[in-house]
N, C-alpha and C positions, 0 to 999 in steps of 0.2 A: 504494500500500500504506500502509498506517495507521503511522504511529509505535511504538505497542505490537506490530502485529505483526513489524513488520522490525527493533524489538529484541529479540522474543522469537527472531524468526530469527539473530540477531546472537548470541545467548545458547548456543542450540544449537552453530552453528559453531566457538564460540569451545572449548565443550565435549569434541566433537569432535576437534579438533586438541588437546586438553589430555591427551585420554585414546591420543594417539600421542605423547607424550612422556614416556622412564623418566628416574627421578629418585632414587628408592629403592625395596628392595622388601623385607619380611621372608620370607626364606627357610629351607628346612629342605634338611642337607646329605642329599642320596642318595649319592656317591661321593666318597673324597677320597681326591686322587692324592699322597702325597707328596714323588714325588722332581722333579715342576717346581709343587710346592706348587697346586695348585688344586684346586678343588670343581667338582661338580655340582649343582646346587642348584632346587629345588622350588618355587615364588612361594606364600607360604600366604594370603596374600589374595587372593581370587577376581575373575576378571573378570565384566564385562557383552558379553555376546552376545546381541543381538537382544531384548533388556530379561530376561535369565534369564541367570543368573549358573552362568558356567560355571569348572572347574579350569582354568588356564594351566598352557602348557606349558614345561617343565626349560629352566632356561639353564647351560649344558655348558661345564665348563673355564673356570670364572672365576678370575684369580687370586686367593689369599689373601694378605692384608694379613699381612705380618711384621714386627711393632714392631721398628726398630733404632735406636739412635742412640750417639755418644760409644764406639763399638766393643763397646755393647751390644747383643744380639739376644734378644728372648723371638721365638718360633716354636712356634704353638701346634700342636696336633695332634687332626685333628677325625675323628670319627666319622659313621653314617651317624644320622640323629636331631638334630645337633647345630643350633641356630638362629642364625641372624646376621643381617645385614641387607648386601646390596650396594646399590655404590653407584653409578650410574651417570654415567661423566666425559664432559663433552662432548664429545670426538673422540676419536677414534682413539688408543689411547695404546700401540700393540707397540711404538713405535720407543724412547720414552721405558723402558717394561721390557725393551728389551732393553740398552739403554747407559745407563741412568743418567743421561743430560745430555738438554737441550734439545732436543727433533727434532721434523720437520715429522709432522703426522698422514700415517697411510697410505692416508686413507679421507676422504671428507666428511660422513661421518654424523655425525650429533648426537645423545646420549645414547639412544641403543639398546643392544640387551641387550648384544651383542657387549663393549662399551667398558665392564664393570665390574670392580668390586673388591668383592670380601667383607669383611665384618668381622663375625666370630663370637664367639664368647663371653658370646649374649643370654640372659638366664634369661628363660623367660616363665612365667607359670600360678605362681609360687612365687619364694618369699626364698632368699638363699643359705644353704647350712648354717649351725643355729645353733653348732654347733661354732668356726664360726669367728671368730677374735676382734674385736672394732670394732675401727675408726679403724685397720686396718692393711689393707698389703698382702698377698693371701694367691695362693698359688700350690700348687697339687697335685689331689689330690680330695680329696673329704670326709673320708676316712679317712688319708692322709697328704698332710702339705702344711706349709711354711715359710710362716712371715708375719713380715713387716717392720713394728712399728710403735714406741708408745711404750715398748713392754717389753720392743725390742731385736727380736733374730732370734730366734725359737722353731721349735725343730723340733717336730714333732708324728707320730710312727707310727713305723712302721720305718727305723730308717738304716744303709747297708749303705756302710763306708769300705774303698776300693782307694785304694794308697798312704799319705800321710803325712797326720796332721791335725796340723795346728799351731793353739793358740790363747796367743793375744798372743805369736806369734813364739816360742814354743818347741814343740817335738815330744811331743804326748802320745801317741802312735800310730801307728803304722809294721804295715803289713798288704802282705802284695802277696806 
């Protein structure tokens, strides 16, 4: 066999085996479960089938990603529409979400659908509200929503206070 063809054979194969390996994928949520936090989720880029590019099929029960740290939790809450992207980890990772520490995989697969993780909160097609301020962090919807930045904490929309509001340590507000 010729050089050029048994690279161009080498080229194929290598393709082949590249297009069995997940790594990430932009997804649209269909269902989200929240009381053990996961999605159902949509692959919005399309596969090849037989050279024609077909819809792939839902990866079911993935968990969502919930930022925590220093005894902070954001925990977002998603919708059916909502975009993200998972991520797929090399092995098998129940053992690790189920205890929090080190453990052996339960599986020998290698980054297959099964082994992911969402991370949602992707805007595509558009900018965020221009409502919302730069250089800050904003949290809500368009229409109410706090942002942390250079101008401090602003609240923006509706604020409905149960209990006490203290500002710089003294009580302006007592409700309940």
């Amino acid at each position: 066999m010729k050089k050029s063809n048994q690279y161009s054979l080498n080229q194929s194969q290598q393709r082949k085996m590249a297009e069995q390996i997940h790594v990430a994928d932009m997804v649209e949520v269909i269902s989200f479960y929240p009381e053990d936090m996961t999605v159902d989720v949509k692959p919005l880029v399309m596969g090849i089938k037989e050279e024609c590019f077909i819809s792939r099929p839902p990866v079911m029960k993935v968990p969502a990603a919930t930022l925590s740290g220093n005894g902070i939790f954001i925990r977002p809450w998603y919708r059916e529409g909502d975009i993200g992207i998972i991520v797929y980890l090399d092995y098998d990772t129940d053992n690790v979400f189920a205890s929090g520490a080190e453990s052996e995989p339960l599986t020998t697969g290698c980054h297959t659908g099964k082994d992911g993780v969402f991370i949602g909160g992707t805007i595509c097609g558009s900018a965020p509200p221009e409502s919302f301020p730069p250089d800050s962090l904003v949290m809500g919807t368009e229409d109410n929503y706090i942002s942390f930045g250079g101008e401090g904490i602003q609240i923006h929309g509706k604020v409905e206070i149960e209990g006490e509001l203290k500002v710089n340590g003294k009580s302006v507000l007592t409700k309940g």
